[in-house]
KEKOL-209440 format. One record per residue (C-alpha): residue number from 1; x, y, z. Coordinates in Angstrom, 2 decimals, always signed. Each point is the difference from the previous one (the first is absolute). Example, Ala and Ser with C-alpha at 12.3 -4.5 7.8 and 13.67 -1.06 7.14 Angstrom:
2
<node i="1" east="+12.30" north="-4.50" up="+7.80"/>
<node i="2" east="+1.37" north="+3.44" up="-0.66"/>
***
This chain:
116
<node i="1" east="+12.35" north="+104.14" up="+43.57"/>
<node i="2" east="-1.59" north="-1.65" up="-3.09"/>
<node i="3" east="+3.43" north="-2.02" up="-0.37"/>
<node i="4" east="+0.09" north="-1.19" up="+3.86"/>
<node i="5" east="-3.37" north="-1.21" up="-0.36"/>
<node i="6" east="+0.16" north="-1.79" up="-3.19"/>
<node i="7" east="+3.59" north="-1.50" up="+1.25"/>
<node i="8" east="-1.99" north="-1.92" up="+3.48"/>
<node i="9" east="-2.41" north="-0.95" up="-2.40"/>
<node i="10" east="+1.79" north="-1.32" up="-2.55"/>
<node i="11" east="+2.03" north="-1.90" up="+3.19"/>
<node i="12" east="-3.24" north="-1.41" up="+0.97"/>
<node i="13" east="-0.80" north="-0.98" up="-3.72"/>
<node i="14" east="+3.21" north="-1.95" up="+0.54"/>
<node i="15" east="-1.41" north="-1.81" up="+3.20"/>
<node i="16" east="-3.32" north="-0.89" up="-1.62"/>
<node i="17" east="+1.70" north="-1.44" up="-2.91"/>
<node i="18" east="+1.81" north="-2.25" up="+2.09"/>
<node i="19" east="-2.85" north="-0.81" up="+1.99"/>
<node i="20" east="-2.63" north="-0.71" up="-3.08"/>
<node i="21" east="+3.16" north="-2.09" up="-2.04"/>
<node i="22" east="+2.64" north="-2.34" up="+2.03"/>
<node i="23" east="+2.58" north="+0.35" up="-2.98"/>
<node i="24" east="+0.97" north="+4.01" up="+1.46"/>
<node i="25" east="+0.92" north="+0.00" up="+3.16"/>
<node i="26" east="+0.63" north="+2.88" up="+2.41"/>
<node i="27" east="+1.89" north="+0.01" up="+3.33"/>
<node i="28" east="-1.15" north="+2.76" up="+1.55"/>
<node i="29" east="-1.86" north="+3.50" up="-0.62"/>
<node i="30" east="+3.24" north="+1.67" up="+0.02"/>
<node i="31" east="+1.12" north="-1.75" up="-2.65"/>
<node i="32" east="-2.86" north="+0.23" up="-1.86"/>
<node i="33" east="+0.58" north="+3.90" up="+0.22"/>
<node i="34" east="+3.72" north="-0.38" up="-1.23"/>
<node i="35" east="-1.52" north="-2.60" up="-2.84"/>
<node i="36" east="-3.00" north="+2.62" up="-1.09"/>
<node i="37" east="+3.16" north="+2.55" up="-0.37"/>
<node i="38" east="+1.88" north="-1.82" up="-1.87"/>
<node i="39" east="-2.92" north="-0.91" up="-2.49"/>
<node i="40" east="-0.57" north="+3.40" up="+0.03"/>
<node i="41" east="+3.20" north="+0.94" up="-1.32"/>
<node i="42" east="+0.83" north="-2.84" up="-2.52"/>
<node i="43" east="-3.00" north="+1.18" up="-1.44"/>
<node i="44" east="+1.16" north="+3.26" up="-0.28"/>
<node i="45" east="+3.27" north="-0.17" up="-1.25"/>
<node i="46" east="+0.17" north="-3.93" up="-1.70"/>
<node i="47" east="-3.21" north="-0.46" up="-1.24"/>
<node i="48" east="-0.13" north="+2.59" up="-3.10"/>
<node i="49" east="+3.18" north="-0.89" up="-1.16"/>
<node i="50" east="-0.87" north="-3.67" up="+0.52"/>
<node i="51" east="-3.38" north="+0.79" up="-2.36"/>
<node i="52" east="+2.06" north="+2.46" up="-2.64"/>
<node i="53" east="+2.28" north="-3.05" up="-0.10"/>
<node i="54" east="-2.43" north="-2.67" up="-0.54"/>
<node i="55" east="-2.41" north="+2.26" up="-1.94"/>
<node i="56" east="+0.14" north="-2.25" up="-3.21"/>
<node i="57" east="-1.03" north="-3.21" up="+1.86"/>
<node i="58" east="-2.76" north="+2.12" up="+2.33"/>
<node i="59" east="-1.49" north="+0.96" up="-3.78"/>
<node i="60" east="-0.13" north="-4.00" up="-1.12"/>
<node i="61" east="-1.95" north="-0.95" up="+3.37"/>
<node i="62" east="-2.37" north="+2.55" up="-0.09"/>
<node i="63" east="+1.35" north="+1.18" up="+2.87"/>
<node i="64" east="+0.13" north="-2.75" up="+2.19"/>
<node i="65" east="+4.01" north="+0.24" up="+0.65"/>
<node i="66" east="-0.48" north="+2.74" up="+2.32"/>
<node i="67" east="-1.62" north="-2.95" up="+2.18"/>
<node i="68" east="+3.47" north="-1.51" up="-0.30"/>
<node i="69" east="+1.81" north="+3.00" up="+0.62"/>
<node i="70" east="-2.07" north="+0.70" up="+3.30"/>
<node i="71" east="+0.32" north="-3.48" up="+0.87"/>
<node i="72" east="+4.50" north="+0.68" up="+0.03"/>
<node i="73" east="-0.06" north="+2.93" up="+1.71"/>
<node i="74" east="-2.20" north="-1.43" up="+3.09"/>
<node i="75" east="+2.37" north="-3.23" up="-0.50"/>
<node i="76" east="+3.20" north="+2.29" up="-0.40"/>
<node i="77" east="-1.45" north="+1.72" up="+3.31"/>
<node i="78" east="-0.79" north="-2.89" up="+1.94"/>
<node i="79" east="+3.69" north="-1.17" up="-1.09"/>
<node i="80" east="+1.76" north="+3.07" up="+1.38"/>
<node i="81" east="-2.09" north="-0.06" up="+3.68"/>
<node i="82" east="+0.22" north="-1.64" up="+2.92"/>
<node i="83" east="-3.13" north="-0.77" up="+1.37"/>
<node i="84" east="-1.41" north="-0.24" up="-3.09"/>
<node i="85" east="-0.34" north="-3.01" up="-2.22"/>
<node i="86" east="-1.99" north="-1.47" up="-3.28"/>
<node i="87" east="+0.32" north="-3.77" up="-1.00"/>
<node i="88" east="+1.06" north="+0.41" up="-3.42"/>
<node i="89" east="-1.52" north="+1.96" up="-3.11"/>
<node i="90" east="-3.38" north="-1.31" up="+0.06"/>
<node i="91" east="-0.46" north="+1.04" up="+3.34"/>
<node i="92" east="+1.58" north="+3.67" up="-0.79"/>
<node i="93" east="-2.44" north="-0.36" up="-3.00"/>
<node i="94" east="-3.16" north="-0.73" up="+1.92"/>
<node i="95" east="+1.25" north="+2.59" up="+3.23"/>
<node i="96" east="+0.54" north="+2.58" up="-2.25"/>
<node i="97" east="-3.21" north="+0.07" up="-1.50"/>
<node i="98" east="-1.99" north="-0.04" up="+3.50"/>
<node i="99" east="+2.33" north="+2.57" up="+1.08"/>
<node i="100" east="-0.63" north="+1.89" up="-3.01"/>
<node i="101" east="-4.07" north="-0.09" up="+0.34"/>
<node i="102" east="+0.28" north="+0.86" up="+3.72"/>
<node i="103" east="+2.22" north="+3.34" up="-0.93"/>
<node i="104" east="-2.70" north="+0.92" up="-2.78"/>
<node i="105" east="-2.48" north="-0.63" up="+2.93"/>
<node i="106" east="+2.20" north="+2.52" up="+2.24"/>
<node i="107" east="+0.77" north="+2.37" up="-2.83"/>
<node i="108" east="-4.02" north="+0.63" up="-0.42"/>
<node i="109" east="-0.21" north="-0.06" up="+3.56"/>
<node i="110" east="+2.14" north="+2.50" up="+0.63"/>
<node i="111" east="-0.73" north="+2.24" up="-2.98"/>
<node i="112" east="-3.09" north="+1.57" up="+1.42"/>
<node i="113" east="+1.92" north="+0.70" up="+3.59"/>
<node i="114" east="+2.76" north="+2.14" up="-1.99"/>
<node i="115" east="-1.81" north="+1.96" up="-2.46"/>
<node i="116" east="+1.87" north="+3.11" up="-1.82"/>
***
């Protein structure tokens, strides 16, 4: 239930995002659904091999390559979608990072709701 819920939410983090900044854009909620999913699942199965690979550069910034690796995977995303479009990397850049402060929003939302 916990993964349904997060899932529409995460969908309408998508719509927001492309409501609040004009470089993400959305077509429809349906494809903000099949767009949440496949965030969902590049960062499952891409992102920690993208951050074991770039580990040595992630050390040098302090960190702040993970920005850039969030940034490709909502780019790579956006690429792969119908329905679903960013104007270039600063705009994947900037809509990753709203999208990732509205999912920490939902996350502590939801933690409370599905206890144990």
């Amino acid at each position: 239930m916990k993964l349904i819920v997060k899932w529409l939410l995460a969908a309408c983090a998508l719509l927001l995002v492309a409501y609040l900044y004009p470089g993400v854009q959305i077509q429809s909620f349906t494809s903000a659904l099949i767009a949440a999913a496949v965030i969902g699942l590049f960062n499952i199965f891409l992102r920690p091999l993208l951050v074991i690979l770039t580990l040595p550069v992630t050390v040098v910034t302090l960190g702040l390559f993970l920005f850039v690796i969030n940034a490709l995977l909502f780019w790579a995303a956006a690429s792969v979608l119908d329905g679903f479009g960013v104007n270039g990397f600063l705009a994947a850049l900037l809509g990753s990072l709203i999208y990732s402060v509205l999912m920490l929003v939902v996350d502590a939302a939801l933690k409370p709701m599905f206890k144990g």
